[in-house]
N, C-alpha and C positions, 0 to 999 in steps of 0.2 A: 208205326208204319212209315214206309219211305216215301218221298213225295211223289213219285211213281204210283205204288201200291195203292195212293188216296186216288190222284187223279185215275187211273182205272177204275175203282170201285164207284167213285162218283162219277164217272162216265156212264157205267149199268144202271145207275138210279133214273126213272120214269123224269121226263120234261117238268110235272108237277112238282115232285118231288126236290126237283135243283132248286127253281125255285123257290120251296120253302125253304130252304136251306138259305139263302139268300133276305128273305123277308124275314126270318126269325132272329129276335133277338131274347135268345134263353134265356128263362126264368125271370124276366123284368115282366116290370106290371103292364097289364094292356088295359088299353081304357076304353074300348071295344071290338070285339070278334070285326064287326062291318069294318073298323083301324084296320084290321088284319088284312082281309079280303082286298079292300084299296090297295095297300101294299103289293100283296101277289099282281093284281090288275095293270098295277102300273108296271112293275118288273117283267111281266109277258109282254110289256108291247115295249119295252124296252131292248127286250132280247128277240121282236120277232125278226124270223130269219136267219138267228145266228146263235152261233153253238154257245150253252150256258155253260160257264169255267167255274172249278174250284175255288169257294173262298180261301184263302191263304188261310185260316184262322179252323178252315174243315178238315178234320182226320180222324184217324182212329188207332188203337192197337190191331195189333194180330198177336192171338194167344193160342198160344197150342198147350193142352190142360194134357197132365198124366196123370192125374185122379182126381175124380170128380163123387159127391157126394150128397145123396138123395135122403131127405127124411120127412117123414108125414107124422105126423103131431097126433098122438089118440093121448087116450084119458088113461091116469094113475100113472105118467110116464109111460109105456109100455108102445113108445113109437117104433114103426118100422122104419129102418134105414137098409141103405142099399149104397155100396163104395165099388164105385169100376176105377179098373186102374188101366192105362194101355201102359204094355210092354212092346217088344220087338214083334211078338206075333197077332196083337191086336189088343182089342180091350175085352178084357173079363171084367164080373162081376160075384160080388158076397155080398149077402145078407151078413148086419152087425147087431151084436146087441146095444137098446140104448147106452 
């Protein structure tokens, strides 16, 4: 994504939400949820009043999928899958054998 694309998307995200984004540090260990909560507390009164901005370090892709593919797990192998594919006229769809 372009750093455009992020700050827009992170603009539509809920007050809460910026926030957390902010207070979180992914997948490291926390040494209590209440850790957690302090954090947001303190970052809300940090930011009251004014507009919360994208971490530099926050983004994402944008993926645009032209086939995509569904399978549900049954017994003696005999899953059902399902493969859509978009073309120029939209997406279709077939059933596959496992």
């Amino acid at each position: 994504m372009q750093r455009e694309d992020s700050n827009a998307y992170f603009a539509t995200r809920d007050r809460e939400s910026q926030l957390s984004t902010w207070m979180s540090q992914q997948s490291r260990e926390l040494t209590s949820f209440d850790q957690m909560e302090l954090h947001v507390e303190k970052l809300r009164k940090d930011y009251v009043g004014r507009e919360i901005p994208r971490p530099s370090y926050w983004g994402g892709y944008a993926l645009t999928p032209t086939r995509i593919e569904f399978r549900l797990a049954r017994e003696h192998r005999r899953h059902w899958r399902w493969e859509y594919v978009r073309d120029a006229s939209g997406w279709r769809n077939r059933k596959l054998f496992p």
